[in-house]
mmJSON file of the N, C-alpha and C atoms, coordinates in Angstrom:
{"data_MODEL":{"atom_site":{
"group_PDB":["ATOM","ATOM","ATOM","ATOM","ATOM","ATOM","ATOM","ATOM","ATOM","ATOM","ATOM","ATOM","ATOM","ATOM","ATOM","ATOM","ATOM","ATOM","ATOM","ATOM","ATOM","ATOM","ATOM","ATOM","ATOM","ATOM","ATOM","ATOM","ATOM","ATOM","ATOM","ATOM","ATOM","ATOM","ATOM","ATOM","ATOM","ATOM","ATOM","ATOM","ATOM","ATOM","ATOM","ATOM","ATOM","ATOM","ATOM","ATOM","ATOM","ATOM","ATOM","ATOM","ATOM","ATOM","ATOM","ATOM","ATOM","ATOM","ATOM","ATOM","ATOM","ATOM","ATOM","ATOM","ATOM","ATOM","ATOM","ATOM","ATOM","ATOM","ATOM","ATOM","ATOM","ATOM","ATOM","ATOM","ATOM","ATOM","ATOM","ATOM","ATOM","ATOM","ATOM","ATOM","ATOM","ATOM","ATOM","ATOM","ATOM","ATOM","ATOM","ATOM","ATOM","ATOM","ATOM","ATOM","ATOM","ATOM","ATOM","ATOM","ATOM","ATOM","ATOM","ATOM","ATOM","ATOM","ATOM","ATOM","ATOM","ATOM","ATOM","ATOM","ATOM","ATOM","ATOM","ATOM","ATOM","ATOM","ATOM","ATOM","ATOM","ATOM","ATOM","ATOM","ATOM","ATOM","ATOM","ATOM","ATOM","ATOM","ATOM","ATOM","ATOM","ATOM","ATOM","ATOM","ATOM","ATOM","ATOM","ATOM","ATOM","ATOM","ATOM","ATOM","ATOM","ATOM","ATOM"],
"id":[1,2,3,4,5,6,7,8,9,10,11,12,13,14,15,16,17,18,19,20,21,22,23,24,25,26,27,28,29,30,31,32,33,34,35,36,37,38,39,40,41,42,43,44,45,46,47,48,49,50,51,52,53,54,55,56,57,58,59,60,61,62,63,64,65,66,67,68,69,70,71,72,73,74,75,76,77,78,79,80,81,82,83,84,85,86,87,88,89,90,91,92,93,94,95,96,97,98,99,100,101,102,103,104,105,106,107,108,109,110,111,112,113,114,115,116,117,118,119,120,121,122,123,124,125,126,127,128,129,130,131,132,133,134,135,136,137,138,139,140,141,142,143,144,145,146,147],
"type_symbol":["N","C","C","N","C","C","N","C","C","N","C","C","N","C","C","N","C","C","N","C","C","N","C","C","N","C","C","N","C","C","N","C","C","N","C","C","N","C","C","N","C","C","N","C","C","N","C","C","N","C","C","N","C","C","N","C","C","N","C","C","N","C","C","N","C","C","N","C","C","N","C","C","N","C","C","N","C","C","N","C","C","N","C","C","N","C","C","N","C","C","N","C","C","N","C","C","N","C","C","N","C","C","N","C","C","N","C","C","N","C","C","N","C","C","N","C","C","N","C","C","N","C","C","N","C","C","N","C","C","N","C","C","N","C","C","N","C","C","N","C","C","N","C","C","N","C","C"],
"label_atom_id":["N","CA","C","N","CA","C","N","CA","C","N","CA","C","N","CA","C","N","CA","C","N","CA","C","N","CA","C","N","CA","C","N","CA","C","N","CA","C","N","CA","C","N","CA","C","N","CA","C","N","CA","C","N","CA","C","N","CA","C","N","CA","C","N","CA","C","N","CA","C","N","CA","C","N","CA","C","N","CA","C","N","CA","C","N","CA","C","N","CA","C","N","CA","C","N","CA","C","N","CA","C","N","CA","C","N","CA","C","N","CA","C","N","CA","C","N","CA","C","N","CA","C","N","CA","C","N","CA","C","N","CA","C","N","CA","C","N","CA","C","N","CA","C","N","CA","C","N","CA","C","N","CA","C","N","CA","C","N","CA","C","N","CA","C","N","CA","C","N","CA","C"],
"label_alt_id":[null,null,null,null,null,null,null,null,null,null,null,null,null,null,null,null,null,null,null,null,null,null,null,null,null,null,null,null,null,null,null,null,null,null,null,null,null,null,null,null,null,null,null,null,null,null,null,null,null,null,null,null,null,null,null,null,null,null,null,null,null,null,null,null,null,null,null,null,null,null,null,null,null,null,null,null,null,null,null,null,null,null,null,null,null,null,null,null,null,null,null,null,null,null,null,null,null,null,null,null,null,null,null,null,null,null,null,null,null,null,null,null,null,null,null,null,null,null,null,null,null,null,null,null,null,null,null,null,null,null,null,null,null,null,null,null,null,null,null,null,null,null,null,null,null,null,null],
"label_comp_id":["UNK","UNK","UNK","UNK","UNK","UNK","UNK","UNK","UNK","UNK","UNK","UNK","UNK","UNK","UNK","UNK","UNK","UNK","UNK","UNK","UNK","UNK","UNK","UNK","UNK","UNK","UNK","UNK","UNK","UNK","UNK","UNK","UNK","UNK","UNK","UNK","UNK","UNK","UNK","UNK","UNK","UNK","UNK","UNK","UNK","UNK","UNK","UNK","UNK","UNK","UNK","UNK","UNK","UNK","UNK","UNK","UNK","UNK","UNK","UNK","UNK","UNK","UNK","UNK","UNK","UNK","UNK","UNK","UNK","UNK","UNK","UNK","UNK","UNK","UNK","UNK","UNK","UNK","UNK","UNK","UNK","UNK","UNK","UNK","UNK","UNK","UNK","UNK","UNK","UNK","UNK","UNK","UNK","UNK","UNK","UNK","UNK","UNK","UNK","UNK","UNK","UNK","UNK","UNK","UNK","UNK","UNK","UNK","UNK","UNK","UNK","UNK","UNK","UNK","UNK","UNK","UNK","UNK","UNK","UNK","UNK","UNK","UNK","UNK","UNK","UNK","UNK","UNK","UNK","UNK","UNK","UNK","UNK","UNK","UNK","UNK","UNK","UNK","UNK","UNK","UNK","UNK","UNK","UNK","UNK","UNK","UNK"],
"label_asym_id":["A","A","A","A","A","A","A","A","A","A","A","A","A","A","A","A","A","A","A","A","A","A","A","A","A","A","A","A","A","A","A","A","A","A","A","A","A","A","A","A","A","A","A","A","A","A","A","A","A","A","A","A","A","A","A","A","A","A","A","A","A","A","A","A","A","A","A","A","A","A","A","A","A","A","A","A","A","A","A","A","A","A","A","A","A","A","A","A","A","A","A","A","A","A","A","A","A","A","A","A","A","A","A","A","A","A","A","A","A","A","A","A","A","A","A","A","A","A","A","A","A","A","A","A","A","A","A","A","A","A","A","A","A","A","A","A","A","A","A","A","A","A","A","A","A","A","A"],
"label_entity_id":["1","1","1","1","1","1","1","1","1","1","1","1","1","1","1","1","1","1","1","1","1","1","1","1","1","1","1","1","1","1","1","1","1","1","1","1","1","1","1","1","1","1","1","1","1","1","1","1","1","1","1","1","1","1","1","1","1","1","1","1","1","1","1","1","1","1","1","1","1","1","1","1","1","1","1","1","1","1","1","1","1","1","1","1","1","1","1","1","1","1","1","1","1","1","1","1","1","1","1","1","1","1","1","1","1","1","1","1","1","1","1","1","1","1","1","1","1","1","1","1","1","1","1","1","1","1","1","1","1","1","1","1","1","1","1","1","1","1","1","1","1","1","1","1","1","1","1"],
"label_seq_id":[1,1,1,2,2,2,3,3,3,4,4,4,5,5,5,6,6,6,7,7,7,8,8,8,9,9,9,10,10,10,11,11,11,12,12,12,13,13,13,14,14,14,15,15,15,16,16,16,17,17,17,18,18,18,19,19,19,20,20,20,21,21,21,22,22,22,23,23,23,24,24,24,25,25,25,26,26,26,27,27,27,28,28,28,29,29,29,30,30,30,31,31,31,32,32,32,33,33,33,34,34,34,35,35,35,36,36,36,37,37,37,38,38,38,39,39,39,40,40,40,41,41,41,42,42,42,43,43,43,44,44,44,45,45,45,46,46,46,47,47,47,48,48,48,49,49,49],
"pdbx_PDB_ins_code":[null,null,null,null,null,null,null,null,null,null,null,null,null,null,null,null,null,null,null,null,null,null,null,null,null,null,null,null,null,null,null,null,null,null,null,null,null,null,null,null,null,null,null,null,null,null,null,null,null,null,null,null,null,null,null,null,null,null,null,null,null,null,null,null,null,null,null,null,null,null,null,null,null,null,null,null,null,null,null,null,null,null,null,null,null,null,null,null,null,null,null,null,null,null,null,null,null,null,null,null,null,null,null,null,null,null,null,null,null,null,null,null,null,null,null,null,null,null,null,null,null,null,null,null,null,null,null,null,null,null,null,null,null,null,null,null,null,null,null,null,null,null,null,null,null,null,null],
"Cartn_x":[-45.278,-46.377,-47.65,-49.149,-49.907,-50.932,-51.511,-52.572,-53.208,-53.617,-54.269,-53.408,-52.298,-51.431,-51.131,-50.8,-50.49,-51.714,-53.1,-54.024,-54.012,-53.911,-53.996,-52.617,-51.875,-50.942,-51.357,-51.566,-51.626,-53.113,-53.806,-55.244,-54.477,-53.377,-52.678,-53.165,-53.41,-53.05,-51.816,-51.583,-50.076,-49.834,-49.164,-48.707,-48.713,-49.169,-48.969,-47.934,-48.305,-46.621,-46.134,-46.74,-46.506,-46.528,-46.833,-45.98,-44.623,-44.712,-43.348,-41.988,-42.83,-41.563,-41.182,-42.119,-42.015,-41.462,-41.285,-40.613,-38.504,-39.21,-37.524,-36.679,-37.587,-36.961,-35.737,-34.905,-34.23,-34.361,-34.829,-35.538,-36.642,-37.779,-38.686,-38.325,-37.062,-36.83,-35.916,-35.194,-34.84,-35.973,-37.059,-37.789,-38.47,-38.772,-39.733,-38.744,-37.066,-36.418,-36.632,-35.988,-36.245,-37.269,-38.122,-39.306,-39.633,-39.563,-39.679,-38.99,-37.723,-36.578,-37.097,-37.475,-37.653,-39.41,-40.073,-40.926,-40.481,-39.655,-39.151,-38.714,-37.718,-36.846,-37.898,-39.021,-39.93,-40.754,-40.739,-41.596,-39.949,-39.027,-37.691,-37.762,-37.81,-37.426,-38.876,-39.756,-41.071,-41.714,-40.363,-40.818,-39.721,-38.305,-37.268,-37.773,-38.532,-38.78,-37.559],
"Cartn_y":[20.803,19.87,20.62,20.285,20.773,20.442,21.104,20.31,19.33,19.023,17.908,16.567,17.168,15.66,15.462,16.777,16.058,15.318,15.69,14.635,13.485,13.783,11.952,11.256,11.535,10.777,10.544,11.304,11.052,10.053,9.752,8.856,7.785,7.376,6.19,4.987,3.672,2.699,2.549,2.516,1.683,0.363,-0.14,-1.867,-2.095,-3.384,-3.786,-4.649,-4.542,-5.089,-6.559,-6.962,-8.965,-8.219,-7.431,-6.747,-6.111,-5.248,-4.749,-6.17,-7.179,-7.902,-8.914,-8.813,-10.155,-9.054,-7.664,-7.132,-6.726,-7.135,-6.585,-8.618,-9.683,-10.875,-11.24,-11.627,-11.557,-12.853,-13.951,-15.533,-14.862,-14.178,-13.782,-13.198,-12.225,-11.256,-12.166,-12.848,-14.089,-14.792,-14.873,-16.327,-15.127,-14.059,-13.338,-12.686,-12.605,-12.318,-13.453,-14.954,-16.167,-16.207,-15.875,-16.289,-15.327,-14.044,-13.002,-13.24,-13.763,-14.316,-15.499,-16.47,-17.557,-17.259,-16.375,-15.684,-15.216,-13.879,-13.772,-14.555,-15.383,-16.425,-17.374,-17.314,-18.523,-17.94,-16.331,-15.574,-15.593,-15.343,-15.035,-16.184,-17.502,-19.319,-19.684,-18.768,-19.499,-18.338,-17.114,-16.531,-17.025,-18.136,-18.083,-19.571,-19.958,-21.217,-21.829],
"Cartn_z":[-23.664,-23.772,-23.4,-24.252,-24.249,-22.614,-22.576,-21.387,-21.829,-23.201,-23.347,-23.621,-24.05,-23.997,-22.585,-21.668,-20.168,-19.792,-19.719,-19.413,-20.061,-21.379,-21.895,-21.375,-21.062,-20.772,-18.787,-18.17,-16.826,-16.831,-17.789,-17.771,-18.187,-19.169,-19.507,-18.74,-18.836,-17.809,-17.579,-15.993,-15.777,-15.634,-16.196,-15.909,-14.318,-14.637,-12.902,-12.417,-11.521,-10.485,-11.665,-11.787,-12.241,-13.803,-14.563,-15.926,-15.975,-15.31,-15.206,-14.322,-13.722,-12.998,-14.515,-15.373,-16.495,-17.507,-17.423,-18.543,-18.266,-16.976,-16.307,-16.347,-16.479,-16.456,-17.435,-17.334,-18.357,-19.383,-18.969,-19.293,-20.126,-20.011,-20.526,-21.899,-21.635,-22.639,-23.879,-22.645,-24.426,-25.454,-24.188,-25.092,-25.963,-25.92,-26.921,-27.574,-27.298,-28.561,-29.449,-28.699,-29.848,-30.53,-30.206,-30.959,-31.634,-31.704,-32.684,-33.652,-33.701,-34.393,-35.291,-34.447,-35.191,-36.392,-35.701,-36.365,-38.054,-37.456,-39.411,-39.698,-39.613,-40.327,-40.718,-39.986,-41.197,-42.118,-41.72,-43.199,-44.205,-43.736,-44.986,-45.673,-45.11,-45.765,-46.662,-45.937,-46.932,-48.507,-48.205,-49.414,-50.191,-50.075,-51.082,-50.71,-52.447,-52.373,-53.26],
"occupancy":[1.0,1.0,1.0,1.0,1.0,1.0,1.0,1.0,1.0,1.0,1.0,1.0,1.0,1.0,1.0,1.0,1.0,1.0,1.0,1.0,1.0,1.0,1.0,1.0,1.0,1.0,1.0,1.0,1.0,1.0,1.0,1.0,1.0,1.0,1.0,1.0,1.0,1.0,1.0,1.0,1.0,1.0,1.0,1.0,1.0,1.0,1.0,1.0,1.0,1.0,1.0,1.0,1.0,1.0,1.0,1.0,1.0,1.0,1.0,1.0,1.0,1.0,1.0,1.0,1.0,1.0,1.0,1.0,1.0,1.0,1.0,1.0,1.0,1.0,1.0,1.0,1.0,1.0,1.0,1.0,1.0,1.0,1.0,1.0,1.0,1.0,1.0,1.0,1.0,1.0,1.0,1.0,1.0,1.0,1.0,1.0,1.0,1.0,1.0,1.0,1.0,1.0,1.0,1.0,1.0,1.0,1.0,1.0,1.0,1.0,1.0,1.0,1.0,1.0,1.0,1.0,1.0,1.0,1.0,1.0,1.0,1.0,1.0,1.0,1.0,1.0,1.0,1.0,1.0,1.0,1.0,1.0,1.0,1.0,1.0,1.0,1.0,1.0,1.0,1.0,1.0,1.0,1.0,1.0,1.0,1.0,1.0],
"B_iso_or_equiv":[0.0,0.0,0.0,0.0,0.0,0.0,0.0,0.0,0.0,0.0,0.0,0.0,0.0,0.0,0.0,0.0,0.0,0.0,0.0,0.0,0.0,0.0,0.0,0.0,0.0,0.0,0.0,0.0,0.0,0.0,0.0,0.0,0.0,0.0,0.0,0.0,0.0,0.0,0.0,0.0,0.0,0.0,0.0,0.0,0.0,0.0,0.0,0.0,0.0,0.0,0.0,0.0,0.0,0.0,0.0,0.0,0.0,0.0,0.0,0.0,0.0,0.0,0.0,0.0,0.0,0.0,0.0,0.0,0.0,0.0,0.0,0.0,0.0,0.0,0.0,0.0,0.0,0.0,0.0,0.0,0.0,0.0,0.0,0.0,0.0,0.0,0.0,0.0,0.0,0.0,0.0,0.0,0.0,0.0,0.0,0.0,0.0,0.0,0.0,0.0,0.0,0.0,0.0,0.0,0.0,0.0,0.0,0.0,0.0,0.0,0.0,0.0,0.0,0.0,0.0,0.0,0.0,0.0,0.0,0.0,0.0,0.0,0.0,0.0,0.0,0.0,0.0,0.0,0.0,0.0,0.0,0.0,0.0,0.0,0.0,0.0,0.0,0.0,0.0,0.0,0.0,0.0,0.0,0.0,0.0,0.0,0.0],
"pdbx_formal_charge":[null,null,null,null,null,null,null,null,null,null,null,null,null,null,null,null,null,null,null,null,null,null,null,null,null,null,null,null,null,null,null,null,null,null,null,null,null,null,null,null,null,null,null,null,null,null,null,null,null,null,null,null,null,null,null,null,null,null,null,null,null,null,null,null,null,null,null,null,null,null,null,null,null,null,null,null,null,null,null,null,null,null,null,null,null,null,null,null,null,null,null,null,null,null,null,null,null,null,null,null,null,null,null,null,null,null,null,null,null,null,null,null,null,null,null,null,null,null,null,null,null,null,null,null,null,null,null,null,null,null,null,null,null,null,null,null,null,null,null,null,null,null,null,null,null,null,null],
"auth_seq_id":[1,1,1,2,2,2,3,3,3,4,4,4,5,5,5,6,6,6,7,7,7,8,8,8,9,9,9,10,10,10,11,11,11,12,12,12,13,13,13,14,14,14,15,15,15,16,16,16,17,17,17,18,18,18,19,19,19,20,20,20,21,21,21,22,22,22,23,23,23,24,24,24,25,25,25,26,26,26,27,27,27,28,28,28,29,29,29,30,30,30,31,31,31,32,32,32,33,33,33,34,34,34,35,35,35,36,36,36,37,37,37,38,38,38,39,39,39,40,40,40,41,41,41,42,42,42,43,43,43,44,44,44,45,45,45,46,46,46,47,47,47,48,48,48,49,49,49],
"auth_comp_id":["UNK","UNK","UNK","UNK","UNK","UNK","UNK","UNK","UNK","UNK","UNK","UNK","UNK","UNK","UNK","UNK","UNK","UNK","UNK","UNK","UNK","UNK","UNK","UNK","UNK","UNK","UNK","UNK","UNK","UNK","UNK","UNK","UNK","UNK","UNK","UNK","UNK","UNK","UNK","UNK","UNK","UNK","UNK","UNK","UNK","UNK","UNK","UNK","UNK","UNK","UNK","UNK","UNK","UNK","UNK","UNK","UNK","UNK","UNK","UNK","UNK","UNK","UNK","UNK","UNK","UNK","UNK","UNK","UNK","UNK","UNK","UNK","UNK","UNK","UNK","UNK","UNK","UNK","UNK","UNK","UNK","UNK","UNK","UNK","UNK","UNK","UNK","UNK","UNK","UNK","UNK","UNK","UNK","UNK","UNK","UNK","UNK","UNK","UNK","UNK","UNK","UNK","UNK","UNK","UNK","UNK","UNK","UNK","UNK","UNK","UNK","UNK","UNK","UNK","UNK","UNK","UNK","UNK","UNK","UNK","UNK","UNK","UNK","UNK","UNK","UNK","UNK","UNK","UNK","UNK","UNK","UNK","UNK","UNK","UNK","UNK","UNK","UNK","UNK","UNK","UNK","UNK","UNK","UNK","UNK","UNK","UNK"],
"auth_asym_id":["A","A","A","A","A","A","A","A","A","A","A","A","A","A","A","A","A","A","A","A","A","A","A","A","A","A","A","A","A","A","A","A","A","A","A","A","A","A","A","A","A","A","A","A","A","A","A","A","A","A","A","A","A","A","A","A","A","A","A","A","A","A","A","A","A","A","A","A","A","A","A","A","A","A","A","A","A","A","A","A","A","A","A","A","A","A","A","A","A","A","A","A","A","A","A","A","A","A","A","A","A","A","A","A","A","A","A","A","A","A","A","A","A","A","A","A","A","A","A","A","A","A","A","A","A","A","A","A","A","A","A","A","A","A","A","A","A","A","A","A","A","A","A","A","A","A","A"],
"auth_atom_id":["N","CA","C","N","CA","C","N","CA","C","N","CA","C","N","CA","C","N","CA","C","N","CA","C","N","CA","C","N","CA","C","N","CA","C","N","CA","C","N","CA","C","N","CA","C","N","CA","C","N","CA","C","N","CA","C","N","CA","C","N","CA","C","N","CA","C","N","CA","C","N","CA","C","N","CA","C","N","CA","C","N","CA","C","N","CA","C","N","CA","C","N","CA","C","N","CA","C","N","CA","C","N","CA","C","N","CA","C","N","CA","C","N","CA","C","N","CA","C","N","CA","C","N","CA","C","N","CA","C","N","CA","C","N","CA","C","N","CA","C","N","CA","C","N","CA","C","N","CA","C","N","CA","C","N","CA","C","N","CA","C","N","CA","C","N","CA","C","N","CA","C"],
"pdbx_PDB_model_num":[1,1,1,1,1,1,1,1,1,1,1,1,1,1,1,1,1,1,1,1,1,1,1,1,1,1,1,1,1,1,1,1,1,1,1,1,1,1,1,1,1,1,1,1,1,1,1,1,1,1,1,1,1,1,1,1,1,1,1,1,1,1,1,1,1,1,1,1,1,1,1,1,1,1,1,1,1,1,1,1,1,1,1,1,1,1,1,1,1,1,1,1,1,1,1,1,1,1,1,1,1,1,1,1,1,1,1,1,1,1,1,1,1,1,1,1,1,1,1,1,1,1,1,1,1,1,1,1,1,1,1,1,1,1,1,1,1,1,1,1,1,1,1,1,1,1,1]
}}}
């Protein structure tokens, strides 16, 4: 790795405490599977008219 990718990566923002606790939830991680889910399935049903 170059020096300039190690700086851009060490300038990154890091998530904060209350991001990382809502990415580790497991309630959280269903409802934004469901809904990603229920997302395509209404682009798949509204292109087969």
């Amino acid at each position: 790795m170059n020096v300039q990718t190690a700086e851009r990566i060490a300038d990154a923002p890091l998530p904060t405490g209350a991001k990382l606790r809502m990415r580790q939830n497991l309630l959280v991680q269903f409802w934004r599977f469901a809904r990603i889910n229920l997302k395509m399935m209404r682009i798949i049903f509204s292109g087969h008219d």
